[in-house]
N, C-alpha and C positions, 0 to 999 in steps of 0.2 A: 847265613841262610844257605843252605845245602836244598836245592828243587831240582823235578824233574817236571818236564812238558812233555805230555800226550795230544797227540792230535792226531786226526787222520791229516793225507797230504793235501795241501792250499787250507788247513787248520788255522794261518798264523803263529806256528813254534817258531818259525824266524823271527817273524816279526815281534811276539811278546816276548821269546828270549832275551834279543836286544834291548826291547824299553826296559824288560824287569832287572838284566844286568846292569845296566847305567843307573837304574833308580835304587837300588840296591846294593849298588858298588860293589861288585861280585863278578867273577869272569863267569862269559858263556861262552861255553864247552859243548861245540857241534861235534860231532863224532868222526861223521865223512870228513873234514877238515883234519883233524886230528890223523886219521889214516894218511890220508894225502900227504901231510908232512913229514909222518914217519917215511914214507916211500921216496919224498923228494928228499930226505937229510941223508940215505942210503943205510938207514941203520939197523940193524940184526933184524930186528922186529917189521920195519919196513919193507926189508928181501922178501922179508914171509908173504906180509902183505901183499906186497906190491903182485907177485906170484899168482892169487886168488885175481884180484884183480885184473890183470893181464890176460885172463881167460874168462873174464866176464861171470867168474862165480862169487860169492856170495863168503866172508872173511868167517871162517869159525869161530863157533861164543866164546872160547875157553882164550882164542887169540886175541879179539876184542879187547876181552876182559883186563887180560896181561896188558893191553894196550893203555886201555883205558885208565886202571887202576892209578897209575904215579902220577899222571895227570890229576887225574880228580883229588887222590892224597894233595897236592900239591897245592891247587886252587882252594880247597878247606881248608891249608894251614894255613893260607893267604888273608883266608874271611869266607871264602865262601865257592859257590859254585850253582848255575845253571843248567843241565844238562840237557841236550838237544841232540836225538836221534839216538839217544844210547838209553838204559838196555833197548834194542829194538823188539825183542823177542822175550817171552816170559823163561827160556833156558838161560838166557844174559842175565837176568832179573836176580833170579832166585843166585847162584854164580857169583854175582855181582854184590848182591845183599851181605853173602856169608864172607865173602873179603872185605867188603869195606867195615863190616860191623865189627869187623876185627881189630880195626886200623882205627876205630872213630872216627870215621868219614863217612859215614853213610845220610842217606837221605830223610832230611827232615819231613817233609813234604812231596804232594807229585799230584799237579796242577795239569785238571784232563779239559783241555778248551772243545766242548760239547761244538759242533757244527754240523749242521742236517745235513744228509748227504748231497738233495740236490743243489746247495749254497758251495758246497764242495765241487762238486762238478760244475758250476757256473763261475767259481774262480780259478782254477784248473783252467779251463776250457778261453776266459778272459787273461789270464799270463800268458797261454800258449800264444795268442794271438798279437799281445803286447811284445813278448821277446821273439817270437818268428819261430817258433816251436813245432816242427813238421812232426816230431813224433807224439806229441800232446792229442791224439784225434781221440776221438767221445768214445772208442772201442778202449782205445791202450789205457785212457783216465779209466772209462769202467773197470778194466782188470785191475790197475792201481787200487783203484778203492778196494775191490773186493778181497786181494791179498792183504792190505793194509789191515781192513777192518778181523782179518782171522788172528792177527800179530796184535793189534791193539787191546782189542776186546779184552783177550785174556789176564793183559799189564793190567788193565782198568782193575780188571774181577782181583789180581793179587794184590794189587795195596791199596784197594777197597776194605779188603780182608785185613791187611796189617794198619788201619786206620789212619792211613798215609793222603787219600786219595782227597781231592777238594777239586769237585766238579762246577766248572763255570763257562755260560754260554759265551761261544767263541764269537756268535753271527752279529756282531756289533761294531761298532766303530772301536778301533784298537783304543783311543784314550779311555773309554769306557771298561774294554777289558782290561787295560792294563789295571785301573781306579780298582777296579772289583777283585783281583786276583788281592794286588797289595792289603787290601782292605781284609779280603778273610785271610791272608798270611798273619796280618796282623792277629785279627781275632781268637787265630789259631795260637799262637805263640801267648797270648794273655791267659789262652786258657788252659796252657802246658803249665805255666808258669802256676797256675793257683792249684794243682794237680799233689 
């Protein structure tokens, strides 16, 4: 299984990537994580990185991409793959599609966990307070959300459009999300197969 998780942030992409990798025996593949360890291994790609990062700017899609790519090849020839926080931007997306569709690695699915904004902002605002989070205030979440949702929206709208997309309410107890994601993976994959 090749998926991608959409959510706005406090969504649950941690959390349902974790349960659906273990229950699908499939690595999940966070992106920010993926950075981080090219920057800590020190290797060509990581210089780069780490570079952006060091001035607090935002790693270009086309370097992502390079980034991203042998990983995800890599986790597909394994069985599979999760992907969490990558593409983040519909520029990564499209980018992203035309390399891996190249390589046969590309994505099966892309699993958008629906969550009302203000459920969003009440678990936001509940972690801030759990981990001690001074910069988590109801001003910096609001901006969060509202960047988030101009970057989201649009992933939703393009593999909506490539019949990729399987929308499922996030605001549940995770065993419930998790039960329902798997279940229309399933459904999906019965009805590729009679296709």
């Amino acid at each position: 299984m090749r998926l991608l998780l959409l959510a706005g942030p406090g969504g649950g992409k941690g959390t349902q990537g974790a349960r659906l990798a273990e229950r699908l025996q499939v690595e999940h593949l966070a992106a920010g994580d993926a950075l981080r360890a090219e920057v800590q291994r020190g290797s060509e790609i990581g210089t780069r990185v780490g570079g952006y990062l060091d001035v607090g700017e935002l790693v270009p899609d086309d370097v992502v991409v390079e980034l991203m790519t042998p990983i995800v090849a890599a986790a597909a020839r394994a069985g599979g793959y999760i992907l969490d926080g990558f593409p983040r931007n519909l520029a990564q997306a499209r980018v992203a599609d035309e390399a891996w569709e190249q390589h046969g690695i590309g994505l099966e699915a892309v699993v958008y966990l629906e969550v009302p904004e203000p459920e969003l902002r009440r678990r936001l605002l509940a972690r801030a307070q759990i981990e001690g989070r001074s910069d988590d205030t109801p001003e910096v979440i609001a901006n969060r959300l509202a960047v988030v949702s101009q970057t989201t929206f649009p992933l939703v709208e393009h593999y909506r459009e490539r019949g990729l997309l399987l929308a499922i309410a996030g605001d549940r107890a995770p065993d419930a999300v998790t039960d329902d994601v798997l279940s229309r993976l399933s459904d999906r994959q019965r009805t590729m197969e009679h296709r």
